[in-house]
C-alpha positions in Angstrom: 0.0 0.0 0.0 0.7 3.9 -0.4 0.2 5.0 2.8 0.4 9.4 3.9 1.8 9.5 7.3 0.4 12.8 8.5 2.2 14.3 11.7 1.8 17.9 13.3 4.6 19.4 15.2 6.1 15.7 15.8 8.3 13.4 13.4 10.7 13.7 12.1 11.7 17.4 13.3 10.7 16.7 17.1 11.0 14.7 20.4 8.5 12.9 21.6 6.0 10.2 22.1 3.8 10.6 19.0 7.3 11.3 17.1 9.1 8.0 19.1 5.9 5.9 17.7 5.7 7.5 14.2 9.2 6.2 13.7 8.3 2.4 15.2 5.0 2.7 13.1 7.8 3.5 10.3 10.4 1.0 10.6 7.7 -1.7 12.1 5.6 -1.9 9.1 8.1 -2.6 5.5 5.7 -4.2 3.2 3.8 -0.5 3.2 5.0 2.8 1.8 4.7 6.1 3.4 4.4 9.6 2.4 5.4 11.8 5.6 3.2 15.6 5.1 5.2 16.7 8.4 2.9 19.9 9.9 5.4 22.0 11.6 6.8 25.7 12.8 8.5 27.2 10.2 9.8 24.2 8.0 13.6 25.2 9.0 13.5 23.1 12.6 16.4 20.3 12.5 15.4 16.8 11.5 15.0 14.4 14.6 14.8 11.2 12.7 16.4 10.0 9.5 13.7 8.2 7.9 14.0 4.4 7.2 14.3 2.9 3.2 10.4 2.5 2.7 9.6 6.4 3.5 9.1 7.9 -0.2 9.2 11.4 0.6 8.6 13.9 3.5 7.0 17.0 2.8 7.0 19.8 4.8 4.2 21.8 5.8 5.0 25.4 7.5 2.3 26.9 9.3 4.6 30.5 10.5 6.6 30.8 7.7 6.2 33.6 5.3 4.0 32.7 2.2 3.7 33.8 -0.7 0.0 35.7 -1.2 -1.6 35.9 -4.5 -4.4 38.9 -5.1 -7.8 37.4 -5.9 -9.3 38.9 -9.3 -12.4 40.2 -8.8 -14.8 38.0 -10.2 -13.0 35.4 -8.1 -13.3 37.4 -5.5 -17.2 38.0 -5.6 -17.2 33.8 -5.9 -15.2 33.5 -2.8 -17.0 35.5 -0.4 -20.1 33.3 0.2 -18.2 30.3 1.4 -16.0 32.8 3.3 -19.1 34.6 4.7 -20.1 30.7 5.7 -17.1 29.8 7.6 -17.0 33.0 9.5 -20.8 32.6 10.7 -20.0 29.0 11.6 -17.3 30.3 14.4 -19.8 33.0 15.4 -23.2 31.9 15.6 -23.1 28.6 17.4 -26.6 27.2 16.3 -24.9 27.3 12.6 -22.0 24.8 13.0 -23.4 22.8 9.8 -22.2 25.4 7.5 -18.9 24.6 8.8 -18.2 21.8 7.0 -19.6 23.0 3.4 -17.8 26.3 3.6 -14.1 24.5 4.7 -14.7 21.8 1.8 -14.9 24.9 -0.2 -12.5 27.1 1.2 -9.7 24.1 0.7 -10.5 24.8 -3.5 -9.5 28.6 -3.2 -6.4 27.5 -0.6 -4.5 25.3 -3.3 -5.2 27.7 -5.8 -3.2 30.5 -3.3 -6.7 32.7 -2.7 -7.0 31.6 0.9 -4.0 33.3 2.3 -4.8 36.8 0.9 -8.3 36.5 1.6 -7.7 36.5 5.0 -5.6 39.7 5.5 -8.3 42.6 4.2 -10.6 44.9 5.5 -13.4 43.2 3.8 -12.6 40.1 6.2 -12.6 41.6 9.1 -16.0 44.1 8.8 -17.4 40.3 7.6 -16.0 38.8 10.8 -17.5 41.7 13.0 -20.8 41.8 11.1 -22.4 38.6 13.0 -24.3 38.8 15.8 -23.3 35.7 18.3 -25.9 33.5 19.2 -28.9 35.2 21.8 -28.2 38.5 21.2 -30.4 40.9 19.5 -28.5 44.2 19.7 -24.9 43.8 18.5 -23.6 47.2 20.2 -25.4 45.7 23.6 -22.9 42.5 23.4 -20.8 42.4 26.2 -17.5 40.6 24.7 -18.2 41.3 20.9 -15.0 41.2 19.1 -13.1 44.3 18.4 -11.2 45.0 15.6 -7.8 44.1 17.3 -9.9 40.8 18.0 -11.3 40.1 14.6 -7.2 40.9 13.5 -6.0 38.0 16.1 -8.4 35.8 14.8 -7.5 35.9 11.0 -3.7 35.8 11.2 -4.2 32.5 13.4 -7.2 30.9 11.0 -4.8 31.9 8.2 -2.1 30.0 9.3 -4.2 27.1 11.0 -5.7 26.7 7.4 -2.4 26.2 5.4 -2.3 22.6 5.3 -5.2 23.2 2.9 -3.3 24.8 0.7 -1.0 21.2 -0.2 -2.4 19.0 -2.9 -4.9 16.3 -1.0 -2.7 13.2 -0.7 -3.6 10.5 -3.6 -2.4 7.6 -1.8 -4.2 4.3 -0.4 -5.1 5.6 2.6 -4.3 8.6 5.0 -3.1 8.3 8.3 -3.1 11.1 10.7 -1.5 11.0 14.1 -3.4 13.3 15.8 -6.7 15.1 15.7 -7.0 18.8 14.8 -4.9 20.4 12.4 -3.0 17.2 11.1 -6.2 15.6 9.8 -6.9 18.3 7.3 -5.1 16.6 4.6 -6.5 13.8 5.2 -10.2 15.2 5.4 -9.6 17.2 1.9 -8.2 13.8 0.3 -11.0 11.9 1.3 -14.0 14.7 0.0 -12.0 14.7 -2.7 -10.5 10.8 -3.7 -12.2 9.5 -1.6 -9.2 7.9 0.5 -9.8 5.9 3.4 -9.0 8.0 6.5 -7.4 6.8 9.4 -7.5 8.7 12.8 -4.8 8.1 15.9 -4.8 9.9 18.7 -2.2 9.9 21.6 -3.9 12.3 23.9 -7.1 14.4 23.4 -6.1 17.1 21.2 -9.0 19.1 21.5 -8.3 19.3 25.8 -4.6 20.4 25.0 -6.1 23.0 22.8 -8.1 24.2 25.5 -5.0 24.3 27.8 -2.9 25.9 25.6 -5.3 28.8 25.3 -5.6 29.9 28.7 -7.7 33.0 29.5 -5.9 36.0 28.4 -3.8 34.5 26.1 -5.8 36.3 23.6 -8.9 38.6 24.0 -12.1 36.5 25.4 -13.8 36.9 22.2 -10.7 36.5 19.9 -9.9 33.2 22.2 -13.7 32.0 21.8 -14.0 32.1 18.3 -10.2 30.6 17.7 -11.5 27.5 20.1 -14.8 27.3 18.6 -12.7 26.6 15.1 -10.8 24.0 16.9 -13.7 21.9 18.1 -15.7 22.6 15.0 -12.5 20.8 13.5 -12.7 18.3 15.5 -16.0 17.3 15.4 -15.8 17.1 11.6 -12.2 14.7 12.0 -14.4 12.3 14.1 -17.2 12.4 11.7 -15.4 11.8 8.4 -12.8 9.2 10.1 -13.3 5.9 9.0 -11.8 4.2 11.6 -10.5 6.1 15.0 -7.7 4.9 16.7 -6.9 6.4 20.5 -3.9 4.1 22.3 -5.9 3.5 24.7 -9.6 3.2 26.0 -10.0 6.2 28.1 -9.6 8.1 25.1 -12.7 6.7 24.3 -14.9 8.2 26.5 -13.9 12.0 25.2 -14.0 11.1 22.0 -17.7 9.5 21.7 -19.1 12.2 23.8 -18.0 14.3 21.0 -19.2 12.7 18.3 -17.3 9.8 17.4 -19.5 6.5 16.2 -18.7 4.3 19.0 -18.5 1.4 16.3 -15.8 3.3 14.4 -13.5 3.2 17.6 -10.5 0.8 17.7 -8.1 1.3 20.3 -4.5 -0.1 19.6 -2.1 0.2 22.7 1.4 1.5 22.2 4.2 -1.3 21.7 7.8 -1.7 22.7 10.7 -4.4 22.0 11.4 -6.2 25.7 14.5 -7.2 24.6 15.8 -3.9 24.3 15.0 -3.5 28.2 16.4 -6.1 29.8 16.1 -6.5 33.6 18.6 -5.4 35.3 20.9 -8.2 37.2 21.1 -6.7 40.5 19.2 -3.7 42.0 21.0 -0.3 42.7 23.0 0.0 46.1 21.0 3.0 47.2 17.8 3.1 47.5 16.4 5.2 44.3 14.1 6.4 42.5 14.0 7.3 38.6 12.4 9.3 36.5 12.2 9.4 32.5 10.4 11.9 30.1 11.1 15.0 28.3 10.7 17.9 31.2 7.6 19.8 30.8 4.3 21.2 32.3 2.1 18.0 31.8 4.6 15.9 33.5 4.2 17.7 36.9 7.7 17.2 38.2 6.8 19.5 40.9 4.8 17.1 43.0 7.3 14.5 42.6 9.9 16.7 44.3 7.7 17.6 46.9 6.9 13.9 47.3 10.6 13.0 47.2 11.1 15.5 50.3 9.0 13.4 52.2 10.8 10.2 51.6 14.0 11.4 52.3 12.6 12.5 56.1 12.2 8.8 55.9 14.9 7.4 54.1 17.8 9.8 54.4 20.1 8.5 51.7 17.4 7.8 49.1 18.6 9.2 45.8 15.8 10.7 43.2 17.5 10.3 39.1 15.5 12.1 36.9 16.6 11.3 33.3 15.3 13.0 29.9 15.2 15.8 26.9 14.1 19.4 27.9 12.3 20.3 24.9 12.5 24.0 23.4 10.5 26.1 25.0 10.4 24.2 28.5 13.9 25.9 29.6 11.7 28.3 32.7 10.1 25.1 33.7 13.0 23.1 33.9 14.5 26.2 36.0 11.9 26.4 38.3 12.1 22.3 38.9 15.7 22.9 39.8 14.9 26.3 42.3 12.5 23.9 43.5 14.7 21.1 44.3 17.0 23.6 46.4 14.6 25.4 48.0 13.4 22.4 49.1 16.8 21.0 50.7 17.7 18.5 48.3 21.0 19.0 47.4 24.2 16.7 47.3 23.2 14.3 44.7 19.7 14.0 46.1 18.1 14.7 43.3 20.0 14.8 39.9 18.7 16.1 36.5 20.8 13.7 34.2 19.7 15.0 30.6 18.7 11.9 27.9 20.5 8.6 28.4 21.3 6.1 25.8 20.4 3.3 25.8 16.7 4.3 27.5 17.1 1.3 29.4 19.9 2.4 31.5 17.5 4.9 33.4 15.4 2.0 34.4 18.1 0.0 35.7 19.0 2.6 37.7 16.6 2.5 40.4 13.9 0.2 42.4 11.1 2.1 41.7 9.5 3.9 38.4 7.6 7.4 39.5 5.3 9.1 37.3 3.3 12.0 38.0 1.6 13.8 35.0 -1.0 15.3 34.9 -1.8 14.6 31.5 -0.7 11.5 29.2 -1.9 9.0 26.8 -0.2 5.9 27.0 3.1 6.5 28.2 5.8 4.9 26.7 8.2 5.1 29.3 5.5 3.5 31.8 5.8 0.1 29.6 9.4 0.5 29.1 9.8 0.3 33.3 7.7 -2.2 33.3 9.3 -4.2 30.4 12.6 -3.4 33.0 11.3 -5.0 35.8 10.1 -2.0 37.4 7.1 -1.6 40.0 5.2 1.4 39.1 4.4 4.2 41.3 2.1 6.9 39.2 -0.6 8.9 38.8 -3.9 7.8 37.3 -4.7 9.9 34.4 -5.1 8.8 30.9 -4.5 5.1 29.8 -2.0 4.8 32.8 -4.0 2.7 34.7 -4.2 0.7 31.2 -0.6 0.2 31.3 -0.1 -0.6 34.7 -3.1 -3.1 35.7 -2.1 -5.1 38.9 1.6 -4.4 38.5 2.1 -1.2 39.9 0.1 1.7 42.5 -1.7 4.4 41.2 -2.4 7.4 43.3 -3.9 10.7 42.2 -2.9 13.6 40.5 -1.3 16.5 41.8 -1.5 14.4 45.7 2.5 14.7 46.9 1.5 12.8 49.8 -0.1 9.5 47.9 3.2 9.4 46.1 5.3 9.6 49.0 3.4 6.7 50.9 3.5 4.2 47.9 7.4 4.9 47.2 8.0 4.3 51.0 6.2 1.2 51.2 7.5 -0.1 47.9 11.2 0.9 49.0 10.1 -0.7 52.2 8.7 -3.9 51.1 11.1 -6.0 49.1 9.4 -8.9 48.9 6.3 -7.0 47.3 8.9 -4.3 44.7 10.0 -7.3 43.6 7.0 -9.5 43.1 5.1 -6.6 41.4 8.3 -6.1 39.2 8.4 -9.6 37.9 4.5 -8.7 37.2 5.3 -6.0 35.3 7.6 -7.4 32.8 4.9 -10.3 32.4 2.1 -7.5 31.5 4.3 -6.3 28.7 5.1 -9.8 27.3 1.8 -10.2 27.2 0.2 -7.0 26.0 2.2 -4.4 25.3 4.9 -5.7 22.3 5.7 -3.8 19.2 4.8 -6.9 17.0 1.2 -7.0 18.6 1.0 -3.3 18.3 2.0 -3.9 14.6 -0.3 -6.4 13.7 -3.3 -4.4 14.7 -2.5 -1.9 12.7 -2.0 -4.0 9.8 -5.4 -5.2 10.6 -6.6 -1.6 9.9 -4.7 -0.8 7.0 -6.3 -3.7 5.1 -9.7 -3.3 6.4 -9.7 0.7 4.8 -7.7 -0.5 1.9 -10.7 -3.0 1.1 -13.6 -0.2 2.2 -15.8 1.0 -0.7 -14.4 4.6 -2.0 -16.9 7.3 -1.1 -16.0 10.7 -3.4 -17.3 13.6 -2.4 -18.9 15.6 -5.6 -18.1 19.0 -4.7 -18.6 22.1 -7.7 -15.3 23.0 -8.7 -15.9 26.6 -8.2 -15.3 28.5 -11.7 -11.5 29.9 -11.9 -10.1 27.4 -10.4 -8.3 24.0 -12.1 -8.4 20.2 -10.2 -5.5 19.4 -8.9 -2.8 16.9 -9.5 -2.0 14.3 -6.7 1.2 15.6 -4.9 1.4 18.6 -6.7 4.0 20.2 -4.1 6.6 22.8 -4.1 9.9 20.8 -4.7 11.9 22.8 -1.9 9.7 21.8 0.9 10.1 18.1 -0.2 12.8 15.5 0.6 12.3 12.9 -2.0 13.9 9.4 -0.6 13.2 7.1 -2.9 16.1 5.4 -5.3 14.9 7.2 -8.3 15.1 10.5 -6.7 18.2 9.7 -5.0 19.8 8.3 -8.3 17.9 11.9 -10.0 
């Protein structure tokens, strides 16, 4: 098969989980092609990943760098504005999200042809923008909230850049895979309105709840931030609709994504999978008692409460050692600062705690200590829960996501953000040798048994051929007049690495 591999802010230019199980997806599944459409900052960010032999191409697509903007004639112009006139009602008026999807299936015509961009940035937009009257309110002027212009301003530049994967020819390939919901699944939306392509959905965490977290209050104005995450859901609702098949990594993900509109019969859940032999228990356990850590260092993992639970074990167990082992991603540098102020302000100095950066091989961290802490706030399915576990490691963490998923009946879970909980089930676990290492042994057994990369593989075989045989279901949209279909891949040769022979050998 010809498979589109479609990523957002992820593999190959970033760290990460999604990234980390893009490139096993990659290198676990040969008899497939794949076409990488890599959604990402600017396009310049380093590679990552070096793609392996059966990746055709990767094709960037830069949602902040500077793109070209063609002027729209005016008779294409006056053709334009209804469906924009549409889309702009849909993100006001709530009770009209069903013009949503027309206008956007639209709207992707005018973005290949380079009418989108420009459309976005005029005067004309944004008096259309300002000129609807949100839901329940009579009097415009009487609207406490209404946009300004400085809001209706916001909200184009980020549309106009949250739109440009529209503007990239709709994949013509077997079937599109998108790693996560939201903007990533806009190729594959326009491909399959359009080919008629099987369309695959994964999703890691909930994209539309780290949406919503990423947009705090006052990151923009509140009506600039309401109509931006009205767009977002809208988006989302539509990915779940359209999605043939939707596949969350595990099955608490299920629960967010039926309650917003998924067909529960479209929902397959595929845990993540790892190689045990590449985490090999370790012969002996550390000397000091210890705890590890492993993850990139950021928000969601909450590293706070584990130093504040730490602080209480070492009142208990004075020479305990806490290794914390992992990436700090761009743009996490304060957080990591203000996890090491922490760690001194809270007393934990001479090699008590120790922020020891990435390790390779991963399962060095693991064989580092007797017990596994996580505490997130947030996750999916951790990968570096099952790689503990593969290790041999009892699990302390937090139950949030599919953790408890992961960790069954070899392992405590304790709730978020509770110092306290964490503390107690370290102590005992230290404590209680007989139990660590029972519940270790139980946790490399779990993994054998569910959570291997050639099981995770095989389901997702399973999917590709069930799509690949699904009947085609083409869209018929109007081609609206000005505008010329478009060829299959029709992309801008500097944003794409071609890896294949011939273009190697070309």
């Amino acid at each position: 098969m010809e498979i589109t591999l479609i990523t957002e802010d992820s593999y190959p230019n970033h760290l990460g989980e999604v990234a980390v199980w893009s490139d096993q997806l990659l290198r676990g599944i040969t008899e497939h092609r794949f076409h990488v459409l890599a959604i990402s900052g600017t396009g310049a960010e380093k590679k990552m990943f070096t793609p392996p032999g059966n990746v055709a191409r990767v094709e960037a697509i830069p949602l902040w760098a500077q793109g070209p903007r063609r002027k729209s004639g005016p008779v294409l112009s006056k053709r334009f504005r209804p469906f924009q006139e549409d889309f702009f009602r849909s993100l006001v008026v709530e009770n009209n999200g069903s013009a949503f999807v027309e206008s956007l299936q639209m709207l992707s015509r005018y973005a290949l042809a380079g009418q989108l961009s420009s459309a976005m940035y005029t005067e004309e937009a944004v008096e259309m923008l300002l000129g609807f009257t949100p839901v329940g309110s009579k009097d415009r002027a009487a609207v406490q909230g209404h946009p300004s212009v400085a809001d209706a301003v916001d909200v184009l530049v980020l549309l106009e850049h949250f739109l440009r994967p529209l503007s990239v020819a709709p994949p013509r390939t077997d079937l599109c895979h998108a790693t996560s919901n939201g903007l990533a699944t806009l190729p594959a939306l326009v491909a399959k309105w359009t080919w008629g392509t099987p369309f695959l959905l994964s999703e890691h965490g909930i994209d539309l709840r780290d949406r919503y977290l990423s947009y705090k209050p006052g990151s923009l104005g509140q009506p600039a931030r309401a109509i931006v995450l009205r767009f977002l859901k809208l988006l989302t609702q539509v990915a779940y609709e359209h999605a043939d098949l939707v596949a969350p990594v595990c099955t608490y993900n299920r629960q967010w994504e039926v309650a917003i509109g998924t067909p529960p019969d479209r929902i397959r859940p595929v845990h993540h999978g790892i190689d045990p032999g590449a985490f090999p228990v370790a012969p002996t356990e550390p000397p000091v008692p210890t705890l590890v850590w492993a993850g990139p260092v950021r928000p969601m993992k909450d590293l706070e409460t584990l130093l504040r639970a730490f602080a209480h074990v070492r009142m208990r167990v004075p020479h305990c050692r806490l290794r914390l082992f992992g990436p700090t991603p761009d743009g996490n540098d304060d957080y990591f600062r203000k996890c090491a102020r922490l760690a001194r302000w809270l007393g934990l100095n001479n090699g008590a705690v120790t922020f020891e950066g990435p390790i390779t091989p991963r399962a060095k961290a693991f064989q580092a200590g007797h017990v596994f802490v996580l505490t997130s706030i947030s996750e999916g399915f951790p990968y570096d829960v099952i790689e503990a576990m593969a290790s041999g490691l009892p699990v302390v963490a937090t139950d949030v996501g599919g953790v408890a998923e992961a960790v069954g009946e070899a392992g405590v879970l304790v709730p978020p953000k509770d110092s306290a909980a964490v503390a107690t089930a370290c102590l005992r676990l230290l404590a209680q040798d007989d139990e660590r290492r029972a519940l270790g042994v139980a946790a490399r057994a779990r993994v054998l048994q569910h959570f291997t990369a050639d099981r995770c593989f095989g389901a997702y075989r399973a999917l590709y051929e069930e799509l690949r045989d699904s009947p085609a279901n083409v869209l018929q949209l109007p081609e609206p007049d000005g505008l010329t279909r478009w060829p299959a891949f029709a992309a801008d040769k500097a944003s794409v690495t071609d890896l294949s022979e011939e273009g190697v050998l070309a």
